[in-house]
C-alpha positions in Angstrom: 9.4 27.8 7.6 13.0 28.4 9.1 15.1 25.9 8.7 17.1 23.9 11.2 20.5 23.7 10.5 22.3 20.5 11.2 25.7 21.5 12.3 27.1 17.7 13.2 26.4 17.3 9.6 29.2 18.6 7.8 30.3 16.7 5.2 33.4 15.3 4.2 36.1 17.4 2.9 34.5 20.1 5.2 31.2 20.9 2.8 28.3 22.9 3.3 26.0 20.7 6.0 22.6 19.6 4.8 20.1 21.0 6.4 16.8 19.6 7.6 14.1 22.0 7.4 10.8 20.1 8.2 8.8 17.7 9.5 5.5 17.4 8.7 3.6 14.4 10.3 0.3 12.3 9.3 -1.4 9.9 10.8 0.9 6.7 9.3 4.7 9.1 8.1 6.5 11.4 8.5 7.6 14.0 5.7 11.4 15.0 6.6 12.1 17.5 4.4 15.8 18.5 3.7 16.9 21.9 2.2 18.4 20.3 -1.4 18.2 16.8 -3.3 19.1 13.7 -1.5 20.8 10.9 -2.4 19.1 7.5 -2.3 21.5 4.1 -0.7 21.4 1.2 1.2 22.4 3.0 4.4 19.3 5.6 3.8 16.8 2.9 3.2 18.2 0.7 5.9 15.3 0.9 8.8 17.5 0.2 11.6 19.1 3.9 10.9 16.0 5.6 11.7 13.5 4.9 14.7 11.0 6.8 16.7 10.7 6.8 20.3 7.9 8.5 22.7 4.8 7.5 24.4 3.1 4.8 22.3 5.1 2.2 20.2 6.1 3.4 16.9 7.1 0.4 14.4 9.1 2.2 11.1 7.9 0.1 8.2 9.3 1.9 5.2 11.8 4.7 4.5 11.2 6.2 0.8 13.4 9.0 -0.6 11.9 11.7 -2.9 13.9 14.5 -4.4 14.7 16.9 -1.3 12.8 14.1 1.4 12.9 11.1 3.2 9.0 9.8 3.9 9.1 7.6 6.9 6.1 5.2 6.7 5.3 4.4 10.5 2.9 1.7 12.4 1.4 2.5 15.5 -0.7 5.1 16.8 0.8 8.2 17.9 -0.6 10.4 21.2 -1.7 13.4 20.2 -0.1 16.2 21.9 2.4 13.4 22.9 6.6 14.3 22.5 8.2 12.2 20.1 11.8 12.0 19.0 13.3 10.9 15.4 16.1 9.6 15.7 18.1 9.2 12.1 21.6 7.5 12.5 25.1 8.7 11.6 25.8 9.0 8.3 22.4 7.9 7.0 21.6 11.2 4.7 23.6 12.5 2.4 22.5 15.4 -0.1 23.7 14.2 -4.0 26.9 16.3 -4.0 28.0 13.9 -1.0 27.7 16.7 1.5 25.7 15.0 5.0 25.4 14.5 7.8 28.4 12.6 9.8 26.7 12.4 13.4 23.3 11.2 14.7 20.3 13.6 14.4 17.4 13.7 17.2 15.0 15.7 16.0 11.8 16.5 18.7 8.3 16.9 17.6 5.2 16.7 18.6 2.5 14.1 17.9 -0.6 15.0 16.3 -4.0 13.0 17.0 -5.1 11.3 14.2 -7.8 9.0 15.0 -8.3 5.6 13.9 -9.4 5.1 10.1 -11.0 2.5 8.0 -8.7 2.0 5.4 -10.9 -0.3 3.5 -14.0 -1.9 2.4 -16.1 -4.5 0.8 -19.4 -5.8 0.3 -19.3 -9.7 1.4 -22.9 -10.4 0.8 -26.4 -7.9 0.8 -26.4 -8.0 4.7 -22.7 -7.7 5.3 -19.7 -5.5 5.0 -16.3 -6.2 5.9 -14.3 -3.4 7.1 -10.3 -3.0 7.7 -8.4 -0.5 10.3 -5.3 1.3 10.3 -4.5 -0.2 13.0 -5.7 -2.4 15.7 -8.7 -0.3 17.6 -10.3 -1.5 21.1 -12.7 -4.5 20.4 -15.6 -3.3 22.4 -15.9 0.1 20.7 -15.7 -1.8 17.4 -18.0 -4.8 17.9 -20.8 -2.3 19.2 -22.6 -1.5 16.6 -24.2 1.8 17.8 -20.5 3.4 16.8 -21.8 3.4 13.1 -24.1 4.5 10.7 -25.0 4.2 7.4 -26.6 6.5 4.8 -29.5 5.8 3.2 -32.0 4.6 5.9 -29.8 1.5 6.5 -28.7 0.3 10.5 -25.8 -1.7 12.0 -27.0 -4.6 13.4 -24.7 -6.5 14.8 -20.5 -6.1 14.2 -18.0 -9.0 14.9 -13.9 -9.1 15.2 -11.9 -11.2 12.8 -8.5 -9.9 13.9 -7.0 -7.1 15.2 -7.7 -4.4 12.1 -10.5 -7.0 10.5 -14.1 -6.3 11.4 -17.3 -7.8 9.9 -20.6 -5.6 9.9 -23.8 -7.1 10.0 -26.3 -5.0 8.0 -30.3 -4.6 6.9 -30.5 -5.9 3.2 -28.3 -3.6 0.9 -29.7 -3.2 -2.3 -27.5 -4.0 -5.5 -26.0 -1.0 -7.2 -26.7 1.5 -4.5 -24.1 2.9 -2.9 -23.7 3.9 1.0 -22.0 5.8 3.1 -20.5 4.2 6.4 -19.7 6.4 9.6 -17.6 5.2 12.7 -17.4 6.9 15.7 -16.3 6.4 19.5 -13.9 3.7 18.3 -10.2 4.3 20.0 -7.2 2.6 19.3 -5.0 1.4 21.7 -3.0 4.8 22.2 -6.2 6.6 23.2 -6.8 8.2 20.1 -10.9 8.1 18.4 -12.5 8.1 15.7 
């Protein structure tokens, strides 16, 4: 992939500008992807450097430096097909030989549908399953409990909220050390996008 050359971000002293090559997006970060080492500080890990603007509300929760990237850990749904701006603030990245970038960056993408996920599991009792969301999801798609199946001969009966990524699934009888598959679908979250 080509890279995109920064040119507000020379350095000081007048050295070579770090250049941003990528993003890559999935469905909770973003990969920003530089084109040598950077160089982790309190300014790069400070949140209110970095934000994300576009058609849903984007929280940033986390900004993690790796060798040559920043992963940006977001919360909120994103549109997909919807245009999104990062924003990353003056002075924020700086490669480890000190070179950076001086201005603000606003780099354009666009969002890609990701679905709402269960992120996690567990068994409560033999008739019931408690289930946790990437993020909130619409309560009538997730209390009906046509929108899921389960393998092994097994049905849904009833579903219940708990809060707003917290469901509870009522079941038929489990049996003890067998294990199940569960399926959602038709559940959207509050930016449109489904399961």
């Amino acid at each position: 992939m080509a890279g995109l050359v920064i040119t507000q971000g020379y350095g000081e002293g007048g050295g070579v500008p770090l250049t941003l090559f990528s993003l890559v997006q999935t469905d909770n970060n973003i990969r920003v992807t530089f084109d040598r080492n950077v160089l982790d500080s309190v300014q790069l890990r400070d949140l209110s450097n970095w934000s994300v603007t576009g058609p849903s509300t984007i929280t940033i929760t986390a900004v993690t430096p790796g060798t040559n990237y920043v992963d940006v850990t977001l919360y909120g749904g994103m549109t997909g097909g919807g245009a999104y701006t990062l924003h990353i603030g003056a002075g924020t990245v700086r490669a480890l030989s000190d070179e950076g970038m001086n201005d603000a960056i606003d780099k354009a993408f666009v969002g890609v549908h990701y679905g709402p996920v269960i992120m996690n599991n567990r068994v409560v009792d033999c008739r019931e399953l408690a289930i946790f969301w990437n993020a909130p999801v619409v309560e009538a798609d997730a209390t009906n409990p046509v929108n899921y199946t389960l393998s092994g001969g097994l049905t849904v009966t009833a579903a219940r909220k708990l809060s707003s990524i917290e469901y509870r699934l009522t079941t038929d009888k489990q049996l003890v050390g067998t294990g199940y598959t569960l399926t959602a679908s038709n559940i959207n979250d509050f930016t449109g996008n489904v399961t």
